[in-house]
Each structure stands twice: as C-alpha cells, then as structure tokens.
C-alpha positions as CSV (number, residue, x, y, z in Angstrom):
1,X,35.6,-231.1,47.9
2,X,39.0,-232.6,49.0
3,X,39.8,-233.1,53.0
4,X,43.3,-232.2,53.4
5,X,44.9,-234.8,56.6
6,X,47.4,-233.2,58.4
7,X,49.8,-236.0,59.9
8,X,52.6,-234.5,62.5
9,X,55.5,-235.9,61.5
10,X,58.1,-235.7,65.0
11,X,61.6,-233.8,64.5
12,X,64.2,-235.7,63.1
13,X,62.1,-238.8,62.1
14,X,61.6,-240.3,58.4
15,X,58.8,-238.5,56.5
16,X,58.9,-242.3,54.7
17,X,60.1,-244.6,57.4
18,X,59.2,-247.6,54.9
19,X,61.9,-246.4,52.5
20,X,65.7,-248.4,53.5
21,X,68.1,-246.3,54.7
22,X,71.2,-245.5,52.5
23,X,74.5,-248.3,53.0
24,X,77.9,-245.8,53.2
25,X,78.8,-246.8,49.8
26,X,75.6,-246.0,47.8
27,X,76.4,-242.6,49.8
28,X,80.0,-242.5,48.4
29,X,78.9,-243.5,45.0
30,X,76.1,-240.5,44.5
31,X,78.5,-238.2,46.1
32,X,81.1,-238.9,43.8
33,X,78.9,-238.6,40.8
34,X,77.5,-235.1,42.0
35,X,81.2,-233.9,42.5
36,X,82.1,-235.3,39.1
37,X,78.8,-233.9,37.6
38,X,80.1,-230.4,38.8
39,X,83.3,-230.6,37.4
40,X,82.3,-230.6,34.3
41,X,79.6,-228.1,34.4
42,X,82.7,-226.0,36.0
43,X,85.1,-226.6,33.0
44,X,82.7,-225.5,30.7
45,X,81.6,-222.6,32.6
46,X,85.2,-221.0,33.1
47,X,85.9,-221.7,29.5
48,X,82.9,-219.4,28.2
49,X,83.1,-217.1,31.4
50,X,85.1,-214.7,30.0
51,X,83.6,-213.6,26.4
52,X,80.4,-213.8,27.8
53,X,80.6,-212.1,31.2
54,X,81.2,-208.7,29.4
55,X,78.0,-207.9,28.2
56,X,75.7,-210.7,30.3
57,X,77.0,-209.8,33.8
58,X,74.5,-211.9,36.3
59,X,72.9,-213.2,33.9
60,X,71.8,-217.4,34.8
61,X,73.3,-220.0,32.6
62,X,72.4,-223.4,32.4
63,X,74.7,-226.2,31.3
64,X,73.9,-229.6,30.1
65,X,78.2,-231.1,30.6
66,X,77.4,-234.4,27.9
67,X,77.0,-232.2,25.1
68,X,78.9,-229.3,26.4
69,X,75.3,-227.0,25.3
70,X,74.2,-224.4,27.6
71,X,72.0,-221.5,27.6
72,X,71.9,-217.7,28.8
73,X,69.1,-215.5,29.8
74,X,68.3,-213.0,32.7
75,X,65.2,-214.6,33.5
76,X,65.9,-218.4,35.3
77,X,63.3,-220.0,33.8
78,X,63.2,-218.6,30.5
79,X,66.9,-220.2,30.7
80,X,65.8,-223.7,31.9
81,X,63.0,-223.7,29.6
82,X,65.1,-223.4,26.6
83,X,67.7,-225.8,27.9
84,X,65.3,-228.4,28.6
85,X,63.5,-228.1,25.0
86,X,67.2,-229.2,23.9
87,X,68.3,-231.8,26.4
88,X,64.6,-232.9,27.7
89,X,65.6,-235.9,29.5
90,X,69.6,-234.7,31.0
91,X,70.4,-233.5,34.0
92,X,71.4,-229.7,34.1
93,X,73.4,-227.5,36.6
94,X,72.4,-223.9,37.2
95,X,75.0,-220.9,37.5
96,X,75.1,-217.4,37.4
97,X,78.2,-215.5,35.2
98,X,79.2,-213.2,38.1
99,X,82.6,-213.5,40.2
100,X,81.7,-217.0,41.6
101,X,78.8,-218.6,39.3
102,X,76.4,-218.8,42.3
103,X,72.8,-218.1,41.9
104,X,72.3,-217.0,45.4
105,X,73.1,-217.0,48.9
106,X,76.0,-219.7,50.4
C-alpha cells in the first residue's frame, strides 16, 4: 500500500520554491505569444462563425491556428480528441460558437 504525505504548504508561498522566479521580460515574451496565439484562433473562429453557428449553436470548437484545422462537436472531449488525432503535438485553443465563443463562466 502507498502512504500518502501531506505537506502544508503556507498561503502565498512557492509550491516549488527551488524553481527561479520569472525576469519581466520572459513574462512579456509568453504574454505576447499567448495574445498572439489568440489572435489567430480568433480570426479563424469569426471567419467560420457564421455558416456554422446556424445549425451548431453552443456547440465547442477546437482550433489548431498553424494549419487553420479545427473541429466541432457538442461533447468537449469528443472535440479535443479528434483534434488532437490530427495535430498530436500543437497547441490548441478551446471555444464555444455562441455570441462570445466562451466555454463558460468569465
């Protein structure tokens, strides 16, 4: 049988304190990249919004932006399952073809 340790980790410490903190730039850079990331997820999701919203409403889409591929489905992970059999190895963005493209609460 496995022993399970509980370790109390005090509020607002590092769970890995042996990990380097962040510089401000490395900050700016993956910030950038997530913005830019989302851009283009965006672009392609308001350019195939429209034909598919008719008969998908709230339906989850998932869109791979290098290749411009995504998939549909009403189920989330049937949709990131078939995504991810295309595009094992790319990063993916999740969105929902409703009025905003969230997939749940802000």
């Amino acid at each position: 049988m496995i022993q399970k340790t509980r370790i109390k980790v005090p509020l607002g410490s590092k769970i890995n304190p042996s990990r380097p903190p962040l510089s401000p730039g490395e900050i700016a850079r993956r910030k950038a990249e997530g913005e830019a990331f989302a851009q283009r997820c965006r672009a392609i999701f308001d350019q195939v919004y429209p034909e598919l919203v008719k008969e998908h409403y709230d339906w989850f889409i998932h869109i791979e932006p290098d290749s411009g591929d995504y998939c549909i489905d009403p189920d989330e992970e049937v949709c990131f399952q078939k995504i991810c059999q295309k595009h094992p190895n790319s990063r993916i963005m999740a969105m929902r073809l409703n009025e905003t493209g969230t997939c749940g609460r802000i």
